[in-house]
C-alpha positions in Angstrom: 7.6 -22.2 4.0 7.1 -22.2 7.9 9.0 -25.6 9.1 6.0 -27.9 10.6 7.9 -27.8 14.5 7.3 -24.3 14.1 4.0 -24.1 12.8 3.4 -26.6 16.2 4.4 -24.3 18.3 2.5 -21.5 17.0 -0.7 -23.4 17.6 -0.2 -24.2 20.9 1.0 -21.1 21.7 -2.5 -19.4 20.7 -3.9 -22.3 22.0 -2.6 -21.6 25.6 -3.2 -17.9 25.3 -7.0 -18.1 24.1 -6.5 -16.6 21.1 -8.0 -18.4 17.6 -7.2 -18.7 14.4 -9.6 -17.1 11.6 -9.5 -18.9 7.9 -9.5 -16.3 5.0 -11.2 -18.5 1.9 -10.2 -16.8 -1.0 -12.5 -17.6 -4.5 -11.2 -17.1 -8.4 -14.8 -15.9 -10.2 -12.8 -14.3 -12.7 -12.7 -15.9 -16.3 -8.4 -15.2 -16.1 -6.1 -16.1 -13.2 -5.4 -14.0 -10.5 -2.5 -13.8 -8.0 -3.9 -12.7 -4.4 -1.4 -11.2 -2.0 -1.5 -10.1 1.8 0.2 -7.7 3.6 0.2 -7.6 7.4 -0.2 -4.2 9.0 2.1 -2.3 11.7 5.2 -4.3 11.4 4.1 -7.5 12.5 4.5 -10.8 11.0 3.7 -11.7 7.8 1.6 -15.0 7.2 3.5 -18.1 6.0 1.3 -17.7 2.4 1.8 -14.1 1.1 1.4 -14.4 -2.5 -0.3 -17.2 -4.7 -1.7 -18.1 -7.9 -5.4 -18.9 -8.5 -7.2 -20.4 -11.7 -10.7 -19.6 -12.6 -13.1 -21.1 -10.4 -10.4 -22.0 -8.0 -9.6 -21.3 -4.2 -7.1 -21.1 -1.3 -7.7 -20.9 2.2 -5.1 -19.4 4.8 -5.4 -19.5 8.7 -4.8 -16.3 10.4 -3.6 -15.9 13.7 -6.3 -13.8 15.8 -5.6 -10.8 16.7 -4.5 -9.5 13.3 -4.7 -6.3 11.0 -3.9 -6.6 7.4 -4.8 -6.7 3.5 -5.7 -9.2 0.9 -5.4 -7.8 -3.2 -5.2 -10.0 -6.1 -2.3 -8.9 -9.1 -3.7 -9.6 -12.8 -2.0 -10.2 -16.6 1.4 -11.6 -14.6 4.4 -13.2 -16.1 8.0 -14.0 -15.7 10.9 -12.2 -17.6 14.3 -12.9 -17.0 13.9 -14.5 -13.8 11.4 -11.6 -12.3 8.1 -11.6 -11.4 5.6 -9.2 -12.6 2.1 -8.2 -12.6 0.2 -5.2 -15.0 -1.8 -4.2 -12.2 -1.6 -4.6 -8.4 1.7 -5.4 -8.6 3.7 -6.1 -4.6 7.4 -5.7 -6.7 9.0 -8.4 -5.0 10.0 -10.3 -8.2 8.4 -13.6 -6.9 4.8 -14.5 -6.2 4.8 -14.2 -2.8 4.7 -10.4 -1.6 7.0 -10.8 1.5 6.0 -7.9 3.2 5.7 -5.7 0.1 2.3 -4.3 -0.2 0.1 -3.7 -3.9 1.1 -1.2 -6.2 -1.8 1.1 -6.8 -3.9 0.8 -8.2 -5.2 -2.0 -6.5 -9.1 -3.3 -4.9 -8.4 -4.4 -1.3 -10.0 -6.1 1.2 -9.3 -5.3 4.8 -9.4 -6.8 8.5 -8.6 -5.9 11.7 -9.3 -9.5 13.7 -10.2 -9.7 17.1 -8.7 -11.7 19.5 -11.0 -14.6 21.7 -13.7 -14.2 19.2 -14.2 -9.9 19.7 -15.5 -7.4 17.5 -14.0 -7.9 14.0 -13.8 -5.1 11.4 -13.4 -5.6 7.5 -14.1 -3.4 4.8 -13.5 -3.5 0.8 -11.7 0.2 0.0 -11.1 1.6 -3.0 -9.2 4.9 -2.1 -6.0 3.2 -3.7 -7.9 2.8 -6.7 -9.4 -0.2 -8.3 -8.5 -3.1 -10.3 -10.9 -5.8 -9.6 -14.0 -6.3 -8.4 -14.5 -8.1 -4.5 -16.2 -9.0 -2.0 -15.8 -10.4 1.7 -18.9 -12.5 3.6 -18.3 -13.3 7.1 -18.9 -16.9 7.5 -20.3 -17.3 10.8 -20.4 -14.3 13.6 -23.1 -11.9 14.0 -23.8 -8.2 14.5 -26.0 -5.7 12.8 -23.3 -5.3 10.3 -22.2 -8.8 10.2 -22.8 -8.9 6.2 -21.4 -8.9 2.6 -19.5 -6.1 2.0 -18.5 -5.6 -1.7 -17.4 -3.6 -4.9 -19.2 -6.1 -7.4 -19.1 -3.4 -10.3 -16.4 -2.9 -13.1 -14.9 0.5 -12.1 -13.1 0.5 -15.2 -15.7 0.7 -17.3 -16.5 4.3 -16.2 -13.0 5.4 -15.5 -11.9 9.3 -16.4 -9.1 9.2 -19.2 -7.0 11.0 -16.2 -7.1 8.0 -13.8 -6.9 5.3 -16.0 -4.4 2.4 -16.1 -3.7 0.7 -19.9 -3.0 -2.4 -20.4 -0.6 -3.2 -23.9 -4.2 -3.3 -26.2 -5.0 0.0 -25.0 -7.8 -1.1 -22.8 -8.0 0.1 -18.9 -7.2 -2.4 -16.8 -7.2 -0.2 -13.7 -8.1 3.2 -12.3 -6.3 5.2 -10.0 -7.9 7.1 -7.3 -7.8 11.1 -7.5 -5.2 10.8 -4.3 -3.0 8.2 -6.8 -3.5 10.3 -9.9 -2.6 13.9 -8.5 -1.6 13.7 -4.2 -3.3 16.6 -3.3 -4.1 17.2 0.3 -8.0 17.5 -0.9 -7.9 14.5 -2.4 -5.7 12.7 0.3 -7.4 14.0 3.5 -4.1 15.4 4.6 -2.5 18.8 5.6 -5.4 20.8 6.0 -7.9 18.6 5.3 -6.9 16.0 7.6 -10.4 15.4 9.7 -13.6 14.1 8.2 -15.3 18.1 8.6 -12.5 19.3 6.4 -11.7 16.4 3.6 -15.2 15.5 1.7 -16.4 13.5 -1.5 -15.0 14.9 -4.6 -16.1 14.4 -8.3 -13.6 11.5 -8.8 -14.7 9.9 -5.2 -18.4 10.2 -6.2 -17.5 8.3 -9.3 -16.4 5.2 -7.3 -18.9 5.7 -4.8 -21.5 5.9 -7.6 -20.6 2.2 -8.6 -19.6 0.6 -5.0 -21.9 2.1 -2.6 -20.5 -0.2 0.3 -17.2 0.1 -0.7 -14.3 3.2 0.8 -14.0 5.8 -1.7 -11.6 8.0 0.3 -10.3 8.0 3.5 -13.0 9.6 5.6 -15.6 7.4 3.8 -16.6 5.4 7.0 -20.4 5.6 7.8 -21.2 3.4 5.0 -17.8 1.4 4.4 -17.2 -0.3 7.9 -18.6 -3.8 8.7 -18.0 -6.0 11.8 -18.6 -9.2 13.5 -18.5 -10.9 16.7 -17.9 -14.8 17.4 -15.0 -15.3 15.7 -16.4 -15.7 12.2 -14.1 -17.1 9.2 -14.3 -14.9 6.2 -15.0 -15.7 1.8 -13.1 -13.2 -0.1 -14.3 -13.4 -3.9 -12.6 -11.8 -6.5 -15.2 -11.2 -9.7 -17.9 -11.6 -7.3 
């Protein structure tokens, strides 16, 4: 945990360089607990909370320093063995509960920001082209923009899942679904090699299948027309899991 002299300074050092802090509320809908984790992009630093737990029906709020690019997930069915922690799907293999600069395991929902600073253009998306595991969604609270809205994967992927992608849990019953990328890493699937451009790298079968039940959501990589959301102002943002 950041010391509090620390955290001080932190705050009035954005404070002096007219940069803001943005709070991330994260919601539980789920009927089982959930673990969130983060991951910040590029190599920069990580935020002070990186991996919790969450009850049903409970949330957690975390302050992020503007500007910022990174990911939220949540891991499900976790336990500890033998000292280790460890999640069925999601999982950020650290062998705690906070991530620590380990990102999710695919297959794995995400939520994504890139956070302006002194109240610019945000972007966020929910993608899907590691897979899925949960449904979520993000609502910018505050801001404003044409595509200042809800974003979200509210379906249950799992439930239409090809045998070929699919994650089992111990019962037998899918508990996640890879993406066709995940499942086979083929450049067609990927968008890389030769089909490294939007022209060249288009929906598949298996992408149509998650864009089928998330329209707003990435399916694969080049899926940006109808997956890319922004704000202005400076909004905070509710990410609900089970939404």
């Amino acid at each position: 945990m950041m010391r509090p002299c620390l955290l001080f300074g932190l705050s009035l050092a954005l404070l002096i360089s007219g940069a803001h802090m943005a709070t991330l509320n994260i919601r539980n809908n789920c009927p089982y607990t959930i673990w969130p984790g983060t991951l910040t992009a590029g190599g920069g630093a990580q935020l002070p909370n990186t991996g919790f737990e969450l009850a049903p029906q409970a949330s957690n709020s975390i302050n992020v320093p503007a500007p910022w690019t990174g990911r939220l997930w949540a891991r499900t069915q976790c336990s500890t063995s033998s000292g280790s922690f460890s999640c069925a799907t999601a999982n950020c293999g650290s062998g705690q509960v906070a991530c620590n600069g380990a990102g999710a395991v695919p297959p794995a929902s995400l939520a994504e920001f890139t956070l302006a600073a002194n109240g610019g253009q945000d972007f966020y998306d929910v993608s899907l082209v590691d897979g899925f595991n949960l449904p979520v969604s993000i609502t910018p609270q505050g801001g404003s923009g044409p595509t200042c809205t809800t974003t979200s994967c509210a379906a249950n992927v799992n439930s239409v899942c090809p045998s070929e992608l699919a994650v089992r849990g111990s019962d037998g019953s899918i508990i996640a679904c890879k993406s066709a990328c995940v499942a086979f890493n083929q450049p067609q699937y990927c968008c890389t090699g030769d089909f490294d451009s939007p022209e060249t790298c288009q929906p598949t079968d298996y992408s149509r299948i998650f864009k089928g039940q998330c329209p707003q959501a990435y399916s694969y990589a080049y899926d940006d027309p109808s997956s890319t959301f922004s704000c202005t102002g400076g909004p905070n943002y509710l990410i609900t899991f089970c939404p």
